[in-house]
N, C-alpha and C positions, 0 to 999 in steps of 0.2 A: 868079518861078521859071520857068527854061526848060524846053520840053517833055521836053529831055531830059536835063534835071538827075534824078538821084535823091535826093542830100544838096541842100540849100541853106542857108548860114549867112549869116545877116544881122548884121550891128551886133553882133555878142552880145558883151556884157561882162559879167566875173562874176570872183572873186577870195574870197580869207578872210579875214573879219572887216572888219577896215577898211582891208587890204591889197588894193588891185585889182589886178589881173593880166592881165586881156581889156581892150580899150580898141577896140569896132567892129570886129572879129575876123567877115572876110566871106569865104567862100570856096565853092565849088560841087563836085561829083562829076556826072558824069555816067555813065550807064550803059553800064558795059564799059569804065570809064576809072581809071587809078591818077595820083592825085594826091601829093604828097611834103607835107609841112609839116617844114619846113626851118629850125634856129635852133639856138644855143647853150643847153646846158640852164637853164633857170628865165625863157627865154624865153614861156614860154605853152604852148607844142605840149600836156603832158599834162593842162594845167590847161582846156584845149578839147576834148579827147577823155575826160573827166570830164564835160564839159556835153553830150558829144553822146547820152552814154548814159545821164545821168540822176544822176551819182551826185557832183554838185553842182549845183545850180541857179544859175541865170544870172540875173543882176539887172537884164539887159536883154536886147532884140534876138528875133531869131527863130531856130529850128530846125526845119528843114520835110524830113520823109521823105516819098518818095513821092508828095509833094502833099495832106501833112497835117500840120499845126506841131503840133508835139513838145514846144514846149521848156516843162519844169517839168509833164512828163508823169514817172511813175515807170517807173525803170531796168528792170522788166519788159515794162512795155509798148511800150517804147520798140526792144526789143530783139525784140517780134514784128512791127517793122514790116521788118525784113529786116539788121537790123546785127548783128556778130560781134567780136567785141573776143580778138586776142592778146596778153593785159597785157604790161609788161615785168616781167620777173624770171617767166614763166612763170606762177607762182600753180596749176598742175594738184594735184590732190587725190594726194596722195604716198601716202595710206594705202590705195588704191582700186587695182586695177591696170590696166595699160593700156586694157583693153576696159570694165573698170567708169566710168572717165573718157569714154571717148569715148560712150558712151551714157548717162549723166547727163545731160546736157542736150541730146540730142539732139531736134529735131523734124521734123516734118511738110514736105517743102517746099510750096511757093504759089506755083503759074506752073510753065509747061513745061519748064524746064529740068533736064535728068539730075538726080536724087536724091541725095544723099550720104548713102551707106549704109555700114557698115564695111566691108565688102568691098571699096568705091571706095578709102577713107581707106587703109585697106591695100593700095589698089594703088598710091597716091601713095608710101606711105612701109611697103615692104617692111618695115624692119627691127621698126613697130610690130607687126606680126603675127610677127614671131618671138618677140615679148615681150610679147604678148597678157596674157600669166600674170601678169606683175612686176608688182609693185606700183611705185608712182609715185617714191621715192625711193631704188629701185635701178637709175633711167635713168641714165644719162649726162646730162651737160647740154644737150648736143645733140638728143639721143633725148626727153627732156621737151622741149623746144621744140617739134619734129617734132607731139609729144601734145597742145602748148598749141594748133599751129593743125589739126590732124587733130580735135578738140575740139570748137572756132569751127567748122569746114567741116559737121559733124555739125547741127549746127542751119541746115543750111541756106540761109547769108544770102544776100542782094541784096547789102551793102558789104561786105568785110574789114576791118577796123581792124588794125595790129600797130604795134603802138610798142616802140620797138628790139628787134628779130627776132633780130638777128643780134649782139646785145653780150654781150660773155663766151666766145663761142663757137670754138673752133679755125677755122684758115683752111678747110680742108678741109670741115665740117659747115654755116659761113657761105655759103660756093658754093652746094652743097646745097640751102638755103633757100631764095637767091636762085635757083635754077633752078626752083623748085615755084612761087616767085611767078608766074615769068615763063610754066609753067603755067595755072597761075591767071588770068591776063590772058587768054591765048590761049584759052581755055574762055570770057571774055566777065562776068568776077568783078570787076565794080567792085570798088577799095582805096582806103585810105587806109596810107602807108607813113612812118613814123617812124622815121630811120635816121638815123648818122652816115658811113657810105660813100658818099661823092656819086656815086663813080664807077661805082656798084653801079646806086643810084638812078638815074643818067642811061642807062643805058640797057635800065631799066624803066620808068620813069613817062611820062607822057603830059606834065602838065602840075606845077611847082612852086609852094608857097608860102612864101615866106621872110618867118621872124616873129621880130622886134625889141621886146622890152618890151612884149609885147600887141598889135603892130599888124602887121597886113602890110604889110610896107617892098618889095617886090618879090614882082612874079608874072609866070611865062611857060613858055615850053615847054620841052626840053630841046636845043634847038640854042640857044635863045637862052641860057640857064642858062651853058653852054659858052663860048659866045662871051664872054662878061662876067665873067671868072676874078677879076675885083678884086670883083663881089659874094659870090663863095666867102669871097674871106678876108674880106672886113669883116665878115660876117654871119654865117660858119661856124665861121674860124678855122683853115680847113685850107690 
């Protein structure tokens, strides 16, 4: 693990039942760095970000936060070494209202960096402080995304996770998103971003992993990503 890895995944394979899915699944974060994992769906992507956070175990390989392996450590304690998971399909408690969501699981932070307090989350995303009141399934679908990652920020993490942020969403409210990420970077918020917009992706991410049937088939930066449009389509489909 390099010194300035935060995530590091090793070899890790892991699958259900007798179906495997991971096949040496290696990839790194570094601190203050977005990384893409890039593939057509039942390619692997969410069946790895279920290993990262504990809530399937991997039947091989290593997961190392921080400079301490994780892997087949439980999804809470997993999640106080500094990770924040924006599921896809949102998953915010609907019966709760805006403000009761974002301090549910809120914590503590750990290390120097500015706080995520509602006050902050609300300065990111005005609209949730106009709807402080509502309860969770009179958002918009937009406005519960905004909640799923105003959520994740409330506990404070060292990585983001968001696997497809931006699916379902009007053009107009996907911008949006994309503009808080690229926020998010520039404040120095290591991510992981699970998207089908490459050209959203390219130019946010630092660095790409493109994953084929459990493996990484290609990895590199975003000039080179560019330059190589025949890996989009073989691997993306776009």
């Amino acid at each position: 693990m390099a010194m300035d890895d935060f995530l590091s995944v090793r070899k890790l394979q892991a699958g259900y039942g007798r179906a495997q899915v991971l096949f040496d699944m290696s990839f790194n974060v570094r601190d203050a760095e977005v990384i893409t994992l890039l593939g057509r769906n039942g390619m692997g992507r969410s069946t790895t970000i279920k290993c990262l956070f504990g809530l399937l175990t991997a039947t091989a390989g290593e997961i190392w936060i921080g400079g301490r392996q994780v892997c087949g450590e439980p999804s809470h304690r997993i999640a106080r070494q500094g990770l924040a998971l924006v599921p896809e399909g949102r998953q915010i408690f609907t019966q709760l209202t805006v403000e009761e969501n974002l301090v549910a699981t809120a914590r503590e932070p750990s290390g120097a960096r500015p706080a995520w307090t509602l006050d902050r989350v609300y300065g990111f995303f005005p609209r949730l402080k106009e709807r402080r009141g509502n309860l969770g399934w009179q958002l918009s679908g937009g406005e519960q995304q905004m909640l799923a990652i105003g959520r994740a920020l409330m506990t404070n993490p060292r990585l983001l996770v968001l696997d497809e942020a931006t699916e379902g969403l009007a053009p107009v409210i996907r911008e949006e998103i994309w503009r808080t990420l690229a926020r998010l970077k520039a404040e120095g918020l290591s991510q992981i971003v699970i998207d089908k917009n490459v050209r959203n992706l390219l130019g946010l991410a630092d660095r790409h992993y493109v994953i084929e049937k459990g493996h990484v088939v290609w990895h590199g930066d975003s000039a080179a990503l560019q330059s190589q449009p025949d890996i989009v389509h073989q691997y993306l489909g776009v």
